[in-house]
C-alpha positions, 0 to 999 in steps of 0.5 A: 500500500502506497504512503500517499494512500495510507496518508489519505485514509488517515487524513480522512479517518481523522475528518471522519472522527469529528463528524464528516460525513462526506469523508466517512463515506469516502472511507468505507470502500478504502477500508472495507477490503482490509477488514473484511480479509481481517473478518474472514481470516479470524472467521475461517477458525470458526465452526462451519455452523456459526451464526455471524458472517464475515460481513456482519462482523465488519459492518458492526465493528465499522459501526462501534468504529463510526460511533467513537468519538476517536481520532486516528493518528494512522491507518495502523491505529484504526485497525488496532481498534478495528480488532479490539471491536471484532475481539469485543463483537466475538465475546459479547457473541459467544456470552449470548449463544450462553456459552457460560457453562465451563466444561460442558462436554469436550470442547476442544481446546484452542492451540495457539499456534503459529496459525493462530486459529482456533481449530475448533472454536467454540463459544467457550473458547473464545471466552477462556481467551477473552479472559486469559487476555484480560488477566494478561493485560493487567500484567503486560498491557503490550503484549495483550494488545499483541495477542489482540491483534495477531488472535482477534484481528488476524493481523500477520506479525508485520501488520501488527507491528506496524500497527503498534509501531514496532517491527515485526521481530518484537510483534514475533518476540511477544506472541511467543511469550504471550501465547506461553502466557496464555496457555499457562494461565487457560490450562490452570483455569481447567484445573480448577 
């Protein structure tokens, strides 16, 4: 992507921000195809009978997006957020499909690696990895918003870097221990 197209989205997601229309509408077709492969990489880890659609992902996380009163620095900045609203939209999803119920059968459990999908991902999982990613931001704020991008987002190491403003190589530093993290964190959750 070239750095003038990068310097107008942000330009006009900044006169989006403060209530352009004019410019929010310029900028759905700009940004609609980075989220929506951002949509289907974290929807293809899903169960094949799972109710939300990749396009009903990215049109209610635009919405949350339209509905902050945020600036965006960066193009990189909006699909930060971009993931916290899809991790947001997952969540509150599997809360409703009353996915509660801890242990309710063998679900099997998520193995975050490299390809960062779920193989089988069920509502609790994505609830353990919820809360395991909260409990990790209490700890380490950086390498939660790491596992948001790479988990929630699907965002490669190079994208979340850019999106963190770091390179890529801390991006990959920082999934290793956050994955070691979580994993530690999910299966001492299941012992209890």
């Amino acid at each position: 992507m070239s750095d003038s197209f990068q310097i107008d989205a942000t330009r006009l997601l900044n006169l989006a921000s403060q209530g352009d229309e004019r410019a929010a509408e310029e900028l759905l077709p700009i940004l609609y195809g980075e989220l929506r492969r951002m949509a289907e990489r974290q929807m293809s880890s899903q169960r094949s009978d799972h109710t939300l659609q990749p396009t009903a992902l990215v049109h209610e996380a635009w919405m949350r997006l339209a509905d902050r009163k945020d600036s965006y620095p960066s193009r990189s900045h909006f699909f930060a957020l971009a993931a916290k609203a899809m991790r947001s939209i997952l969540v509150d999803h599997a809360r409703r499909r009353g996915a509660a119920k801890r242990g309710g059968g063998k679900a099997e459990r998520l193995p975050l690696g490299d390809d960062v999908a779920l193989t089988e991902a069920d509502n609790q999982a994505i609830l353990d990895v919820d809360e395991a990613l909260s409990k990790l931001g209490d700890f380490d704020p950086d390498l939660a918003r790491i596992v948001e991008l790479r988990f929630f987002g699907g965002l490669s190491n190079a994208e979340a870097g850019e999106a963190l403003g770091v390179s890529s190589r801390t991006v990959e530093r920082g999934w290793r221990t956050a994955r070691a993290w979580l994993v530690s964190n999910i299966s001492e959750s299941d012992e209890h």
